[in-house]
DRENGU-554552 format. One record per residue (C-alpha): residue in three letters; x negated, y, z negated. Coordinates in Angstrom, 1 decimal. Each point is the difference from the previous one (the first is absolute). Layout:
BEGIN
site res:ala	c1:X	c2:Y	c3:Z
...
***
This chain:
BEGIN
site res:unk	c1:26.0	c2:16.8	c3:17.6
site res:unk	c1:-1.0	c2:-1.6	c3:-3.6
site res:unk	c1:-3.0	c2:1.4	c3:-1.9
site res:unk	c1:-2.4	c2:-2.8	c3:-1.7
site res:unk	c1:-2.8	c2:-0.1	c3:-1.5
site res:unk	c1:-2.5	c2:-3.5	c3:-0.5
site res:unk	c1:-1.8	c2:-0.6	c3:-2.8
site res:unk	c1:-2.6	c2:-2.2	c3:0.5
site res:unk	c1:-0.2	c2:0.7	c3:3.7
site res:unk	c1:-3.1	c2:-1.6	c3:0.7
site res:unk	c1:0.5	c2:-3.5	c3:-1.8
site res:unk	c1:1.9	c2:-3.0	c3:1.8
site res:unk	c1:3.6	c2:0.8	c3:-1.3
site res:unk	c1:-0.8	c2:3.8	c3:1.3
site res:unk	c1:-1.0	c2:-0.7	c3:3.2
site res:unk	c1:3.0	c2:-2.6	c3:0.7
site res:unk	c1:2.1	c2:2.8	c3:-1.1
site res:unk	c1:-1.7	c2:2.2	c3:2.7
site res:unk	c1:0.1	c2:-2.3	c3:2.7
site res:unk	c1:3.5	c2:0.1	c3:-0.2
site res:unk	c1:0.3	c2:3.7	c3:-0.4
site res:unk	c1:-2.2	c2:0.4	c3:3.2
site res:unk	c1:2.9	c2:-2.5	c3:1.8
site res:unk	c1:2.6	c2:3.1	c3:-0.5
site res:unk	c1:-2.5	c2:3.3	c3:-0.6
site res:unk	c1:3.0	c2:1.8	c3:1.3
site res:unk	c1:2.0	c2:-1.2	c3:-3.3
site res:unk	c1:-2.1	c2:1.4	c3:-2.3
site res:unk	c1:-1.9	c2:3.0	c3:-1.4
site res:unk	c1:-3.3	c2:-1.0	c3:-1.9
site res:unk	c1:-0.6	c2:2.1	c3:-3.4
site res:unk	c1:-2.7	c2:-1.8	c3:-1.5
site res:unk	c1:-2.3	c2:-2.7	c3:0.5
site res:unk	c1:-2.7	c2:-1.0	c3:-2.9
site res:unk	c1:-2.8	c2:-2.4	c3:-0.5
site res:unk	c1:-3.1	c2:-0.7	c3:-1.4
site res:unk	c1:-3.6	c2:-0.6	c3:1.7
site res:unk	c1:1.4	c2:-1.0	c3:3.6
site res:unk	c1:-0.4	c2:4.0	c3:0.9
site res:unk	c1:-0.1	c2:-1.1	c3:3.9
site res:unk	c1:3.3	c2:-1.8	c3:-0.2
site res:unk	c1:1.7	c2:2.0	c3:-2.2
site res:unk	c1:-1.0	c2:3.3	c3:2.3
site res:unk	c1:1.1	c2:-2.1	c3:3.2
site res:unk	c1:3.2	c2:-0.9	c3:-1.3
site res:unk	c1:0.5	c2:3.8	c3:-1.7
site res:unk	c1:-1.1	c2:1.8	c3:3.8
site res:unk	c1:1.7	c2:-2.6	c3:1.8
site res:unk	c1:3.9	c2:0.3	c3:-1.9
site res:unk	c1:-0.8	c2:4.1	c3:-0.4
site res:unk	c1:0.5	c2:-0.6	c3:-4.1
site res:unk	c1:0.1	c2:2.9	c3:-1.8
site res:unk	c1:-3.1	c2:-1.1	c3:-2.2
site res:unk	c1:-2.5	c2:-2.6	c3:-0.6
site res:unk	c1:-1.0	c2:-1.0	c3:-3.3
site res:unk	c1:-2.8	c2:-1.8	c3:-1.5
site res:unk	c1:-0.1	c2:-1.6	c3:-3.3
site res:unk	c1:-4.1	c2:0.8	c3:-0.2
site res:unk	c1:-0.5	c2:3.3	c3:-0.4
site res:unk	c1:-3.7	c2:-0.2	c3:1.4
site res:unk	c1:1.6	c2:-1.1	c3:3.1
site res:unk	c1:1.7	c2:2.8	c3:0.6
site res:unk	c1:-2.7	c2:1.9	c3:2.2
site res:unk	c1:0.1	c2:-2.7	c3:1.9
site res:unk	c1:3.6	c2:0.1	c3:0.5
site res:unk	c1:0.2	c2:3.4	c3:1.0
site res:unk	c1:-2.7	c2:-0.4	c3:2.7
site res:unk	c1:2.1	c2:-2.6	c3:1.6
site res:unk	c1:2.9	c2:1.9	c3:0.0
site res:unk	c1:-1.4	c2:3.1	c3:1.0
site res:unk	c1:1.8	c2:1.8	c3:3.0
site res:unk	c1:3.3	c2:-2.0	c3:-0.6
site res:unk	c1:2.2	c2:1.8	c3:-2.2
site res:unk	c1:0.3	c2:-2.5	c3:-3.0
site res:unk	c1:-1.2	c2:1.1	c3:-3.2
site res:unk	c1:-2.5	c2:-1.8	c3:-2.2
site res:unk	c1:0.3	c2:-1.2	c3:-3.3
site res:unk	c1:-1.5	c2:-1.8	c3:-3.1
site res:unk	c1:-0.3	c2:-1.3	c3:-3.0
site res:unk	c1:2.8	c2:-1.0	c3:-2.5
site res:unk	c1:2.4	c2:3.3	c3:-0.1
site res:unk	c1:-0.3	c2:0.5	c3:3.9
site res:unk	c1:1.9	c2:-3.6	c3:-0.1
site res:unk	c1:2.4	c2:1.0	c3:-2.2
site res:unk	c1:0.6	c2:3.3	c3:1.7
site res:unk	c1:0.5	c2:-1.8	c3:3.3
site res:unk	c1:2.7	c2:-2.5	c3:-1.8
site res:unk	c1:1.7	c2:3.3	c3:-1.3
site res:unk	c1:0.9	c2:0.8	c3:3.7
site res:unk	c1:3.3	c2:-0.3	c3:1.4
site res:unk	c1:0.3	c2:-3.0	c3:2.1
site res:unk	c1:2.8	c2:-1.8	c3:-0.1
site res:unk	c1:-1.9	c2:-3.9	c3:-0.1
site res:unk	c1:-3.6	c2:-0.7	c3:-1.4
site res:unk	c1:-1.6	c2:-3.6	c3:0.3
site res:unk	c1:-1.9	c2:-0.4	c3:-3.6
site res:unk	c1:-2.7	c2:-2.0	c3:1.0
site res:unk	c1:-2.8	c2:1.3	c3:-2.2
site res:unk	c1:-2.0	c2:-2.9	c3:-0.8
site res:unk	c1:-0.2	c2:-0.7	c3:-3.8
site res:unk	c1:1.0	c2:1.6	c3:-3.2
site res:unk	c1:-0.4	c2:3.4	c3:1.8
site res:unk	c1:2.5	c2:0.0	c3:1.8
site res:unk	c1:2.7	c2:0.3	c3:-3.0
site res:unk	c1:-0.6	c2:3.9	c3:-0.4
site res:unk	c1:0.5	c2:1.2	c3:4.0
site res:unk	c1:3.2	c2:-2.3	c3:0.0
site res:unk	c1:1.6	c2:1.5	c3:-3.2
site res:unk	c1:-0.4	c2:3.5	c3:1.4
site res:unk	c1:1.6	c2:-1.2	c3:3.2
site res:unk	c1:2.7	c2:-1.1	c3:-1.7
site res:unk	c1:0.9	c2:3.3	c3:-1.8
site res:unk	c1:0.1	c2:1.8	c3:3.9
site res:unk	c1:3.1	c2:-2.8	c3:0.5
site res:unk	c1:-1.3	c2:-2.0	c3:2.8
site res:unk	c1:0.4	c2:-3.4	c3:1.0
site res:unk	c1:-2.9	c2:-1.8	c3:-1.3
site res:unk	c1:-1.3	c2:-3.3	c3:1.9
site res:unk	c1:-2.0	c2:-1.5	c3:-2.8
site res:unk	c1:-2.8	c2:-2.2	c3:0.9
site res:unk	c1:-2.5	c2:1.0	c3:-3.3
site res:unk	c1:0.8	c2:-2.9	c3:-2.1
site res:unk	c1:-1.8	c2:1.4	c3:-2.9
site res:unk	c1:2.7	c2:2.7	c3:-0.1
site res:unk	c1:3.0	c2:-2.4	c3:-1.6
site res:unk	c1:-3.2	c2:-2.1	c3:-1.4
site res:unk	c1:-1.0	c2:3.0	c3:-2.2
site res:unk	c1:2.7	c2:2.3	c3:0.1
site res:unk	c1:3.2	c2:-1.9	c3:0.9
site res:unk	c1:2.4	c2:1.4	c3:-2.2
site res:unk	c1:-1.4	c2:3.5	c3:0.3
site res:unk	c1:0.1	c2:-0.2	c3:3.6
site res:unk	c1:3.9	c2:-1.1	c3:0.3
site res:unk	c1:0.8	c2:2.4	c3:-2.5
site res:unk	c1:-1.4	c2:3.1	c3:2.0
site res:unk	c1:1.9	c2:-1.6	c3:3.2
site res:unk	c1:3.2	c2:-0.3	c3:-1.8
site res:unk	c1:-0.5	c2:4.2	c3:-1.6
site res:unk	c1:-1.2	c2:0.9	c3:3.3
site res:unk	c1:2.6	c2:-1.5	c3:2.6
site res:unk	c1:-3.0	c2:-1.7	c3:1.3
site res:unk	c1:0.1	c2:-3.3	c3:2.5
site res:unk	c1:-2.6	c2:-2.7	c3:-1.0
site res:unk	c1:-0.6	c2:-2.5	c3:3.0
site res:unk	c1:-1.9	c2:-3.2	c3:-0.8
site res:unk	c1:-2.8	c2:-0.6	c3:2.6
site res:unk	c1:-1.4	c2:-3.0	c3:-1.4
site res:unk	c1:1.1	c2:-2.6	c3:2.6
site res:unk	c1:1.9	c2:-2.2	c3:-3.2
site res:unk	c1:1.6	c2:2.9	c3:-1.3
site res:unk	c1:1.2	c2:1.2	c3:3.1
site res:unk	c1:1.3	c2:-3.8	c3:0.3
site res:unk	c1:2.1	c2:0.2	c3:-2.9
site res:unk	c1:1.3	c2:3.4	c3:0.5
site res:unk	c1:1.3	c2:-1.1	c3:3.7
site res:unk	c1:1.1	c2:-2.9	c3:-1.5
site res:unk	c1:1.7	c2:1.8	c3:-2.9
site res:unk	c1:2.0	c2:2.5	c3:2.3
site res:unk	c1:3.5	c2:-0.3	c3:-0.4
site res:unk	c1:-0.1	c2:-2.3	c3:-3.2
site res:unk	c1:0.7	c2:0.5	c3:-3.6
site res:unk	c1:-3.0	c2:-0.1	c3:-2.5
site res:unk	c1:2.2	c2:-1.9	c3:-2.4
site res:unk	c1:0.1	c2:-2.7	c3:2.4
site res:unk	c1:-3.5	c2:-0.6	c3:0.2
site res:unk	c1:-1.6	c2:-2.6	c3:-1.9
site res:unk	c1:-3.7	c2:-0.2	c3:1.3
site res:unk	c1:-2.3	c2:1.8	c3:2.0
site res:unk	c1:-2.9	c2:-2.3	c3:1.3
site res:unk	c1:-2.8	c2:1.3	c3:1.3
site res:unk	c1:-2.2	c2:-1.6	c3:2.5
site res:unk	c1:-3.7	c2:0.2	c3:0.5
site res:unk	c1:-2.1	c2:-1.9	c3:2.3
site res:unk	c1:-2.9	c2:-1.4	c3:-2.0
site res:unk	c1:-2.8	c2:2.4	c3:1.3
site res:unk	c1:-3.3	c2:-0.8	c3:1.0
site res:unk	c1:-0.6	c2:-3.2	c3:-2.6
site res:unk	c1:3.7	c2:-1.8	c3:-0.4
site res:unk	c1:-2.1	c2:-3.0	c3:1.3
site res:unk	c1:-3.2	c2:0.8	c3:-1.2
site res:unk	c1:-1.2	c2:-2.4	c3:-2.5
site res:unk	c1:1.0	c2:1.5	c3:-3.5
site res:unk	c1:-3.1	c2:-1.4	c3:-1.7
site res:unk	c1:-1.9	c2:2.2	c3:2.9
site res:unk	c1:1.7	c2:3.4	c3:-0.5
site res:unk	c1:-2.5	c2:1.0	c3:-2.7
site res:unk	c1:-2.8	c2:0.5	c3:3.2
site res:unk	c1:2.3	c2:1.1	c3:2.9
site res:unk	c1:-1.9	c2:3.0	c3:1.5
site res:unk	c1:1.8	c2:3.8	c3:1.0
site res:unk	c1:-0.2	c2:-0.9	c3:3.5
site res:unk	c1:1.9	c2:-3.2	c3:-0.7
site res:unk	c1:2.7	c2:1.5	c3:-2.0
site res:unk	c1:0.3	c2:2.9	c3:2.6
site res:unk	c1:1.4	c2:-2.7	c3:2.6
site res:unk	c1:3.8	c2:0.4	c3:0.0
site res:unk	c1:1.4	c2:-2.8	c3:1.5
site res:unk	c1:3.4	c2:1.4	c3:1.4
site res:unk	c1:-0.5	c2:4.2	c3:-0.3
site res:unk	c1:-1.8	c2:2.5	c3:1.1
site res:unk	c1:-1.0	c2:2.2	c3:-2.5
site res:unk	c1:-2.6	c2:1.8	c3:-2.3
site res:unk	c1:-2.6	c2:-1.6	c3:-1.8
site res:unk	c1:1.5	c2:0.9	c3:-3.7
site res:unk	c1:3.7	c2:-1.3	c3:0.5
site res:unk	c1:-1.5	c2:-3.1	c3:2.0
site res:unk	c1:-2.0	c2:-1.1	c3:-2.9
site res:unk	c1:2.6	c2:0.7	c3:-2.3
site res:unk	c1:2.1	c2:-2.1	c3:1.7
site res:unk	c1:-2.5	c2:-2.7	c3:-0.1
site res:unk	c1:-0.4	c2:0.6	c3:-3.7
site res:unk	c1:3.6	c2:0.0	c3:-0.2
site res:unk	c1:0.0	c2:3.6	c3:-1.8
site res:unk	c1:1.9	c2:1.6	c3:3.0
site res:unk	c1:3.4	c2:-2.3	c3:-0.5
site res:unk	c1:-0.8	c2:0.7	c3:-3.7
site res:unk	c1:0.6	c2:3.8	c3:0.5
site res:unk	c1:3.0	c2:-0.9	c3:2.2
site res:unk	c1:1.8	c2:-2.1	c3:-2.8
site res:unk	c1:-0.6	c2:3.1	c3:-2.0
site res:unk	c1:1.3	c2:1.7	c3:2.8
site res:unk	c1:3.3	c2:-1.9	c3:0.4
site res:unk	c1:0.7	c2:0.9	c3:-3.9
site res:unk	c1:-0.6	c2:3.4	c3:0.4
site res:unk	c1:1.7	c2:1.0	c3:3.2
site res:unk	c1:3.1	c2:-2.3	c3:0.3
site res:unk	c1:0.4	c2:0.0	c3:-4.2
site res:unk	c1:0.3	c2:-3.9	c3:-0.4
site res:unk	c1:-1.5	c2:-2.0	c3:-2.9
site res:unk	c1:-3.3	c2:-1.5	c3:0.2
site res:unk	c1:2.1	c2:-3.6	c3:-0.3
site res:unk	c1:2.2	c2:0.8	c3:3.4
site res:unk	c1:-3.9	c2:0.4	c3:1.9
site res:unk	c1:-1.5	c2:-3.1	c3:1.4
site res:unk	c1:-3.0	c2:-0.2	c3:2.5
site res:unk	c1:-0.5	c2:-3.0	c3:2.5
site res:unk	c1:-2.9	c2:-0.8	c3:2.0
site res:unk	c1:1.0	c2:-0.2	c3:4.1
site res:unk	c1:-2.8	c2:0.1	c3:2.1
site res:unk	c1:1.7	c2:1.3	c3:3.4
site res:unk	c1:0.5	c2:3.6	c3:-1.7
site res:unk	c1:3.1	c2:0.0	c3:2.1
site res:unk	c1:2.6	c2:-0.1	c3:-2.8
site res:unk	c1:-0.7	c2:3.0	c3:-1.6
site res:unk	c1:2.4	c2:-0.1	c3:-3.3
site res:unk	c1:3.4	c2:-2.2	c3:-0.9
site res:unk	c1:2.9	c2:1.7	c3:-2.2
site res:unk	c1:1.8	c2:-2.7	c3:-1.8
site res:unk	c1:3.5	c2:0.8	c3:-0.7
site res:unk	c1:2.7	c2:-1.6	c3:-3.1
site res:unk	c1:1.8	c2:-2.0	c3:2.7
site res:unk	c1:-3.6	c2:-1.8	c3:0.5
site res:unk	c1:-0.7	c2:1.3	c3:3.4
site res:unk	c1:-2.9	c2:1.4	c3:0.7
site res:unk	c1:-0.7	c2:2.7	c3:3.1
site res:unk	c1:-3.0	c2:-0.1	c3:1.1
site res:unk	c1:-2.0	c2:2.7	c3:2.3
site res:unk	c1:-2.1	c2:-1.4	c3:2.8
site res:unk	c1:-2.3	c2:1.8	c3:2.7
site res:unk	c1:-3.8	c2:0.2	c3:1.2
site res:unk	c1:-2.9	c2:0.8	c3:-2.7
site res:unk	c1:-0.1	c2:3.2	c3:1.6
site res:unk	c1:0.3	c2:3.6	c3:-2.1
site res:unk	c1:1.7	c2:1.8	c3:2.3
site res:unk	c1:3.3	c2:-1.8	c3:-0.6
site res:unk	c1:-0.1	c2:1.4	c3:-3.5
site res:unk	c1:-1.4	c2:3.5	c3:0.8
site res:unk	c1:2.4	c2:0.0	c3:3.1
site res:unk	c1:3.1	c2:-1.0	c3:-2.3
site res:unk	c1:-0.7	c2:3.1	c3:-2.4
site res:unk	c1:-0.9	c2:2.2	c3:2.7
site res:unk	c1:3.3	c2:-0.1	c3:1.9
site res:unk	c1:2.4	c2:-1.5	c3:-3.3
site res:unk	c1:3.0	c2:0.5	c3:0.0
site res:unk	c1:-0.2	c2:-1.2	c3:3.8
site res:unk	c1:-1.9	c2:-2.4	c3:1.4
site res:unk	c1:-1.6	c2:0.1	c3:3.2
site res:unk	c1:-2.4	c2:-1.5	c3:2.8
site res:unk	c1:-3.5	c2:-0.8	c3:-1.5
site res:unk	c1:-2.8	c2:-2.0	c3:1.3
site res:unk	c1:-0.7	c2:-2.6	c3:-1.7
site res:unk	c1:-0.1	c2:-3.2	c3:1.2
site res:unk	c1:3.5	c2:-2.4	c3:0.3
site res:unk	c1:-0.1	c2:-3.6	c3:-1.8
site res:unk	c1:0.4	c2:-2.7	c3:1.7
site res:unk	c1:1.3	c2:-2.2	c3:-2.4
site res:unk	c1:0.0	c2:-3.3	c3:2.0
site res:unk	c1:-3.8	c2:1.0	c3:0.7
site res:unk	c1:-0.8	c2:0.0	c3:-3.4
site res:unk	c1:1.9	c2:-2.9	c3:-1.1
site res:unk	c1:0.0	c2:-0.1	c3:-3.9
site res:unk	c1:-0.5	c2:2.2	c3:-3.1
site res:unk	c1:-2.3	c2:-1.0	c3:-3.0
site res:unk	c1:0.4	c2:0.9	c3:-3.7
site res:unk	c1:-1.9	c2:-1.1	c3:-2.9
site res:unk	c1:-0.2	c2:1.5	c3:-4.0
site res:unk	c1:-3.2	c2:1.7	c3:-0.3
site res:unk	c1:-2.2	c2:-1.6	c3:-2.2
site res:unk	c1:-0.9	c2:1.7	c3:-3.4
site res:unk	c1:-3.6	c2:-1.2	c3:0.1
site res:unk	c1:-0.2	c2:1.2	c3:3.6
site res:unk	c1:1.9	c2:3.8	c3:-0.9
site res:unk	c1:-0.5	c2:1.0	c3:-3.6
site res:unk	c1:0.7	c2:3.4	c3:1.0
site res:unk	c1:4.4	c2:-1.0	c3:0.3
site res:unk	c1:-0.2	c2:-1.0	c3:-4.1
site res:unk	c1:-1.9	c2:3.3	c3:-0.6
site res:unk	c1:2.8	c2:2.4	c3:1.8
site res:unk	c1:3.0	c2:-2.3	c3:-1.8
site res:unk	c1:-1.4	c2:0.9	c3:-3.4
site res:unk	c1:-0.5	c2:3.7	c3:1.5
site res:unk	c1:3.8	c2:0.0	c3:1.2
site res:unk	c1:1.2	c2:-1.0	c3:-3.4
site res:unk	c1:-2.4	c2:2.3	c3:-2.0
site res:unk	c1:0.7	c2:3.2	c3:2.0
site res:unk	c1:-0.6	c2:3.5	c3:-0.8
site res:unk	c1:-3.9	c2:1.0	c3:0.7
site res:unk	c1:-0.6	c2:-3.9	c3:0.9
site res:unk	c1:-0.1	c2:0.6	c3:3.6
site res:unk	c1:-2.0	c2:2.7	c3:0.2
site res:unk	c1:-2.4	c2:-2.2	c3:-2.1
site res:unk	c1:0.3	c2:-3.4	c3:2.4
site res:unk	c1:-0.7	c2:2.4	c3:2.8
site res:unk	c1:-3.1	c2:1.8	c3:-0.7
site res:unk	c1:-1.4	c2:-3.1	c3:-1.4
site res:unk	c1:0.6	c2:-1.5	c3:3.1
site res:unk	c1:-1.3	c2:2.6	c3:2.1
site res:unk	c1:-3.0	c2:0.6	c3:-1.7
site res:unk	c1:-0.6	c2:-4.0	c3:-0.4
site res:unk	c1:0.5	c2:0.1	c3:3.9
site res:unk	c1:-3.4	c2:2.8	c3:0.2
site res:unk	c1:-1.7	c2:-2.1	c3:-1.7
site res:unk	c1:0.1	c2:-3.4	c3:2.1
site res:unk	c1:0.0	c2:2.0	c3:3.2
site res:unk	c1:-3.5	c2:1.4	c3:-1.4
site res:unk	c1:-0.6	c2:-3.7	c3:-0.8
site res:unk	c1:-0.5	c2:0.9	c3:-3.8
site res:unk	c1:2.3	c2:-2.6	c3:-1.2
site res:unk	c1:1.3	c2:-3.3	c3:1.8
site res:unk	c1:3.5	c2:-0.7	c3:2.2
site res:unk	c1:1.9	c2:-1.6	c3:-3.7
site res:unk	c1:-1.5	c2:2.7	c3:-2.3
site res:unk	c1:2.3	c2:2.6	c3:1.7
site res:unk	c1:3.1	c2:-2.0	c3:-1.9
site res:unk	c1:-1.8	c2:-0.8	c3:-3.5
site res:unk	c1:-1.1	c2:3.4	c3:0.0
site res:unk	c1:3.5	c2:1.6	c3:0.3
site res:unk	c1:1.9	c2:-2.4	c3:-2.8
site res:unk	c1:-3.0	c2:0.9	c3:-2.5
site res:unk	c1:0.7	c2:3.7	c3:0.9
site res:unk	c1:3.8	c2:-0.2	c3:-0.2
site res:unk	c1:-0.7	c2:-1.5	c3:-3.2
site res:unk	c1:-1.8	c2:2.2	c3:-1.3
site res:unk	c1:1.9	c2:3.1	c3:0.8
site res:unk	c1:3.2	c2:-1.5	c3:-1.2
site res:unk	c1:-1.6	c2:-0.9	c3:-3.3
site res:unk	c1:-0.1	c2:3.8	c3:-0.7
site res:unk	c1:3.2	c2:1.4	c3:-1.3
site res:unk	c1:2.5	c2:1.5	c3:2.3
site res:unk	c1:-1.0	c2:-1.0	c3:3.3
site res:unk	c1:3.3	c2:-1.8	c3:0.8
site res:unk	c1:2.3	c2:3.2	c3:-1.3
site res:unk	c1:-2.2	c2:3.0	c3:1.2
site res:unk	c1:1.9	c2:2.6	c3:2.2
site res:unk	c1:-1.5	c2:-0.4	c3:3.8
site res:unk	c1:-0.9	c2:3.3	c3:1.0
site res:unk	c1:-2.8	c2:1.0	c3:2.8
site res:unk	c1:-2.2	c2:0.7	c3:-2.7
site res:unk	c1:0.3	c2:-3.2	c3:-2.2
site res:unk	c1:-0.4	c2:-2.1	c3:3.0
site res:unk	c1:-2.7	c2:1.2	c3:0.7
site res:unk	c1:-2.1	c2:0.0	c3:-3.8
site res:unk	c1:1.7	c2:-4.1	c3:0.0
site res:unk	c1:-2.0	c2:-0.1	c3:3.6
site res:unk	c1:-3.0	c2:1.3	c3:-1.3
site res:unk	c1:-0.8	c2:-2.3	c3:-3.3
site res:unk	c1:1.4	c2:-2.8	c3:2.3
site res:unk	c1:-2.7	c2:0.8	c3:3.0
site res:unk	c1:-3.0	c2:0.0	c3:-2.9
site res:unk	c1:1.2	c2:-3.0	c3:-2.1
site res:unk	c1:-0.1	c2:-1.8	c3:3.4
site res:unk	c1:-3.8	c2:1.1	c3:0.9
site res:unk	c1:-0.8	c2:-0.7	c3:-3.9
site res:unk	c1:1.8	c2:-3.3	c3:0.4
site res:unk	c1:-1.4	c2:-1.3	c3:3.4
site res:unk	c1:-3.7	c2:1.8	c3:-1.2
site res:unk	c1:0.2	c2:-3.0	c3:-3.0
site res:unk	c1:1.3	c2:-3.0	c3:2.0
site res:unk	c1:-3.0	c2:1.0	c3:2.3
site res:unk	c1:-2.1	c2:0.1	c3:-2.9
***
C-alpha cells in the first residue's frame, strides 16, 4: 500500500486526483489532504479516505475544520507550518497542487523526505525552477510533470536521447477569446473570460488561459524542467485540446501525444509511472472527429508569450517577478479594478521595472529571495494598475 499526500485537495487537479484514488482505496494509504476555504470538501474527502490530517491554509478556518472532523480520528490543522509539517511526512507520492506561488515552500520540503513528487503548481519551476531540480537531484527525489503538456513530452520523451531533440512545442487551445474580436478584449467581463471552451477547471487557470498567461508559465515550464533553450520551445494554437505537446527530433520527426482534454490522463500517468494502467477517460474516435486545427497565436491577441520569452532569457529572480505580477494583476481584474488587457501591460511595466534594478537576473533563488522579489512585484502591480485606473 503506497502512502500520499494531496496538496491542493480541494481544487480541480486535487479532486481528479481523488477520484482516481477512490477507484482503488484499497491501493492506497492517505497521509494528508490540504486546502483552503472549501472546509466541507476538504473534511469529506479527509473522513471519507481516513487521512491522517486535514489541513487548511486559513488559519481562522481551522475551528471550523475541527468541528467537521470531530469524532473521526483525523487531526486538524492550519496555517502555513501545519502545511509544511504535513509535506514533511513520509509518504512515498504527493500531488503539488497548491494553487499559486504558495505552493513552492510545501513542495521543497517534500522533496527533502525523497518522495515522488507529481507536480501540478506551475509557479514552483516558474519561481523556483532551478531550486526545485536541484533539491530533487541532492534528495533522490522523483519530480512528475502533471501539467497535461508536460506530461505529453515526458511520455513522448521516454526512451529517447535529449541530444536528439530539437524542439518542444507546446500546444494551447486559445481560451475563452481566440475568436473574440481583439479590438473587443479591452471590455470582456470575468464571467466571459471564466468560460473555458474545452476544460473543466478553476476560475484562475481558466482565465489565464484566456489571457494566455497559463501557456506562458508552461513555456517557462518546459525551460526549467526538461533544461532546453528558450529557442528549442514553440507554442501553437489547436483548438481540439486533444494534442497535448509534439517533441521534434534531429531526423525531423516529430512524436506527438494525443488523448481527451481530460486531467486524469496526466494525474493517472504520474500516479501509476513507471506502469501504466486502465484509466477512465474517454477513448478517441479519430474518424469521429475528423481533423486537427493549428494556428500561430497572435501577438496582439497573447502578449503574455513575448513577456515569458524575455523572462526565459533573463532568468534568475525573473520568474518569480513574471509570476506575482501576474497573480496579483489577476486580483485585480477578478475584483474588476482594472480591465481584461491591463492584466498584460501591467506585468511587462512591472518586469521592467524590477529588472531595471541591479541584480535581479544573477540573484541566488532561495525561499526567502523569492519571496521579497514577490512582494515588490505584488505592490508595483497594485501601484501600476492604481495609475492606469487613474
Amino acid at each position: 500500500m503506497r502512502r500520499i499526500s494531496v496538496f491542493g485537495a480541494t481544487g480541480s487537479i486535487g479532486q481528479n486526483t481523488l477520484d482516481l484514488v477512490r477507484r482503488a482505496p484499497q491501493d492506497y494509504d492517505v497521509v494528508a489532504l490540504t486546502g483552503a476555504q472549501n472546509i466541507a470538501q476538504l473534511a469529506s474527502d479527509a473522513k471519507a479516505l481516513r487521512a491522517e490530517v486535514a489541513v487548511t491554509s486559513d488559519e481562522a478556518r481551522l475551528p471550523e475544520l475541527r468541528d467537521a472532523l470531530a469524532g473521526s480520528g483525523v487531526e486538524a490543522a492550519a496555517g502555513d507550518a501545519a502545511l509544511i509539517e504535513a509535506a514533511a511526512r513520509p509518504a512515498d507520492w504527493v500531488m503539488s497542487a497548491i494553487v499559486g506561488a504558495a505552493g513552492l515552500a510545501p513542495g521543497l520540503e517534500a522533496i527533502k523526505h525523497g518522495t515522488t513528487l507529481a507536480l501540478a503548481n506551475k509557479e514552483s519551476l516558474v519561481t523556483a525552477g532551478p531550486l526545485l531540480m536541484a533539491q530533487a537531484a541532492q534528495h533522490g527525489c522523483t519530480i512528475l510533470p502533471v501539467d497535461s503538456e508536460h506530461s505529453a513530452v515526458f511520455q513522448a520523451l521516454i526512451g529517447e536521447d535529449m541530444a536528439a531533440v530539437e524542439r518542444i512545442i507546446i500546444t494551447a487551445s486559445g481560451g475563452a477569446f481566440r475568436d473574440h474580436p481583439i479590438e473587443d478584449l479591452a471590455n470582456v467581463s470575468v464571467a466571459q473570460a471564466s468560460c473555458h471552451p474545452n476544460w473543466d477547471m478553476g476560475q484562475r487557470i481558466t482565465i489565464d488561459s484566456a489571457s494566455m498567461f497559463n501557456k506562458a508559465m508552461e513555456l517557462i515550464e518546459t525551460k526549467e524542467f526538461f533544461g532546453v533553450s528558450p529557442s528549442q520551445i514553440e507554442t501553437i494554437v489547436h483548438p481540439e485540446s486533444m494534442i497535448h505537446a509534439l517533441v521534434g527530433f534531429n531526423d525531423g520527426a516529430l512524436m506527438a501525444h494525443v488523448g481527451p482534454p481530460d486531467m486524469r490522463h496526466a494525474i493517472g500517468f504520474a500516479l501509476h509511472w513507471p506502469d501504466r494502467t486502465h484509466l477512465p477517460v474517454e477513448r478517441l474516435d479519430l474518424a469521429k472527429i475528423g481533423q486537427f486545427n493549428f494556428r500561430a497565436p497572435e501577438a496582439d491577441r497573447y502578449p503574455a508569450l513575448a513577456i515569458a520569452a524575455r523572462v526565459m532569457e533573463e532568468g534568475g529572480l525573473t520568474g518569480a517577478v513574471f509570476n506575482a505580477a501576474k497573480e496579483q494583476a489577476l486580483d485585480e481584474f477578478i475584483a474588476g479594478r482594472c480591465r481584461f488587457t491591463d492584466m498584460a501591460q501591467a506585468v511587462d511595466r512591472v518586469v521592467d521595472a524590477m529588472l531595471s534594478r541591479e541584480g535581479l537576473q544573477n540573484a541566488t533563488i532561495t525561499l526567502d529571495s523569492v519571496g521579497q522579489a514577490d512582494a515588490m512585484a505584488r505592490a508595483l502591480t497594485v501601484e501600476h494598475i492604481a495609475k492606469t485606473k487613474g
